[in-house]
C-alpha positions in Angstrom: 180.1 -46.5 99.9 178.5 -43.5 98.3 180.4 -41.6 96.3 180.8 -37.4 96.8 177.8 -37.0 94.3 175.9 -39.5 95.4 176.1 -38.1 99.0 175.7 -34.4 97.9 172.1 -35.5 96.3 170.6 -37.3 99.0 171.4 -34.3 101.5 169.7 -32.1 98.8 166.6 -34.6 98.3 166.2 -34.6 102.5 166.4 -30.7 102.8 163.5 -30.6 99.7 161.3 -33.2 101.7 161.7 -31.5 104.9 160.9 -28.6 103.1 157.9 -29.8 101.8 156.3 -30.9 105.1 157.2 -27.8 106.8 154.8 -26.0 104.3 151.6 -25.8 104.3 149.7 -26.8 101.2 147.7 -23.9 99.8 144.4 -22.2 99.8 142.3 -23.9 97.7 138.7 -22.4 98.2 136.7 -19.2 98.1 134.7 -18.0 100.8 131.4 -16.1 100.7 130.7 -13.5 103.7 127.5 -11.6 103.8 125.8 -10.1 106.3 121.9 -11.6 107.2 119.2 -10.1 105.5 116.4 -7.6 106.7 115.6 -8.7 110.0 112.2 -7.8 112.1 113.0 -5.1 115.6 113.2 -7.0 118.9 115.3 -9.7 120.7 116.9 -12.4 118.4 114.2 -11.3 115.5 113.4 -13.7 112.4 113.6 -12.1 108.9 111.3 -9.8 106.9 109.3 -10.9 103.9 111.7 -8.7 102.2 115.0 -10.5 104.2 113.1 -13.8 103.1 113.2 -13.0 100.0 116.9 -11.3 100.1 117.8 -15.1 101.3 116.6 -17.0 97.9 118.1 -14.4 96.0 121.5 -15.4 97.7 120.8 -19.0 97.4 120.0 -18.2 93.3 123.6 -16.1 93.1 125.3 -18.7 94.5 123.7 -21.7 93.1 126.9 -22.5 91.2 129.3 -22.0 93.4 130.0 -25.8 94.5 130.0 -25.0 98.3 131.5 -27.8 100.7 129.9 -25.6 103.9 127.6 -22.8 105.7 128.2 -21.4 108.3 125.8 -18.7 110.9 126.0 -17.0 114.5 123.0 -19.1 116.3 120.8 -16.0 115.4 117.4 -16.5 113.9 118.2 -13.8 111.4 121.4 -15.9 110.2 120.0 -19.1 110.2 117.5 -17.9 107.9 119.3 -16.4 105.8 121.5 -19.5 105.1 118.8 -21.7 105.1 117.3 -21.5 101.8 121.0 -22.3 100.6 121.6 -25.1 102.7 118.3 -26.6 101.3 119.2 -26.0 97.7 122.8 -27.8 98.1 122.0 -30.3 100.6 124.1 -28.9 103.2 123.9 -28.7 107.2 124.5 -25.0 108.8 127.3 -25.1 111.0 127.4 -22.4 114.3 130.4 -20.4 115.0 130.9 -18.2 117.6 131.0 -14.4 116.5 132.9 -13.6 119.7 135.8 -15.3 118.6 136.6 -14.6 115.1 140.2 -15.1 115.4 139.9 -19.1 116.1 137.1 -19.2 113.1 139.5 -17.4 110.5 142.3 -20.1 111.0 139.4 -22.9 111.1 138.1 -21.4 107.6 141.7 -20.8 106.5 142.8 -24.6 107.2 139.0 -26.2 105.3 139.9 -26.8 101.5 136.5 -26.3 99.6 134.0 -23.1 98.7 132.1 -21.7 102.2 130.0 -19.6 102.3 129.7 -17.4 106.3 126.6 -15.5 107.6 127.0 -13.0 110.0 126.3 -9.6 111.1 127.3 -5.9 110.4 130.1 -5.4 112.8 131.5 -9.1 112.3 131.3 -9.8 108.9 134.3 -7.3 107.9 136.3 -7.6 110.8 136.0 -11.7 109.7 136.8 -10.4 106.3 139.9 -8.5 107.7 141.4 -11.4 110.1 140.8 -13.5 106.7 143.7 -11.3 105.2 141.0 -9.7 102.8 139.5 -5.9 102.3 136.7 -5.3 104.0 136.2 -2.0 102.4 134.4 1.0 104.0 131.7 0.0 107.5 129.1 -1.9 106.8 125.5 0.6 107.0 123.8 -1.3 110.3 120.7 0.5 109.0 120.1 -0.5 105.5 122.8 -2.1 103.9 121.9 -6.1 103.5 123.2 -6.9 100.0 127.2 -6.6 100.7 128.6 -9.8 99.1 132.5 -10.7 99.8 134.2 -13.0 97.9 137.5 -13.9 99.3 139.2 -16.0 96.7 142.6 -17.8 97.6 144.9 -16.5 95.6 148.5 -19.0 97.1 148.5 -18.0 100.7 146.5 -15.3 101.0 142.5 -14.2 99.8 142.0 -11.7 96.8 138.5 -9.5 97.7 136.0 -8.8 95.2 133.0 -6.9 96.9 129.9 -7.9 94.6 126.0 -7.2 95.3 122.7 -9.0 95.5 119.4 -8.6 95.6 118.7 -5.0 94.0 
């Protein structure tokens, strides 16, 4: 027979475990968002010399960052733009679907590691946003390509530090 105490302490240990695995563990990664680099006119164009050369800068600035993943839209523009840091840390480019950004934040949200995410003008800070970060002021569709976002986890949610690359 347990006694009062006894009793009283295993009711408390129960409620903490069923605490515990009710909540989630936390963010542990930082995520790197940019949008693809200077891209050629026309239908589903490849990167400039200039975007080519945009893309091994971001493969130099992030060279330490330990990243687990990349991800891009199936766009030529993005896929080259990952590519040349894919190459330098061994890593496949995963696609994601830029039409649904909602089921890509909670996939991002629930991968533990550091990920870096190529998209486009109009995506990148609305991905930012649904991250729980600050995606700051519209991206310039014309001629801004060296907007960096690094959403660090900070507990449950991202802390936004908007950094640039490439001048």
């Amino acid at each position: 027979m347990l006694t009062r105490r006894q009793t009283f302490a295993a009711i408390a240990a129960s409620l903490m475990l069923a605490a515990c695995a009710s909540t989630p563990p936390p963010i542990t990664n930082t995520i790197y968002l940019v949008r693809h680099a200077e891209k050629q006119s026309g239908d589903d164009p490849s990167l400039t010399l200039i975007g080519r050369t945009r893309a091994d800068i971001l493969a130099q600035e992030l060279s330490n960052a330990h990243l687990t993943a990349i991800y891009s839209t199936a766009y030529k523009r993005t896929r080259q733009t990952a590519a040349p840091m894919a190459r330098a840390q061994n890593l496949d480019v995963f696609e994601y679907d830029p039409s649904n950004l909602e089921r890509f934040a909670a996939q991002l949200r629930a991968t533990p590691g550091n990920i870096l995410v190529v998209g486009h003008s109009n995506t990148t800070p609305e991905l930012v946003k649904l991250l729980g970060g600050k995606p700051g002021t519209p991206i310039d569709e014309a001629s801004e390509y060296d907007r960096l976002y690094v959403l660090t986890a900070d507990g449950r949610k991202f802390r936004t530090e908007l950094r640039r690359y490439g001048n």
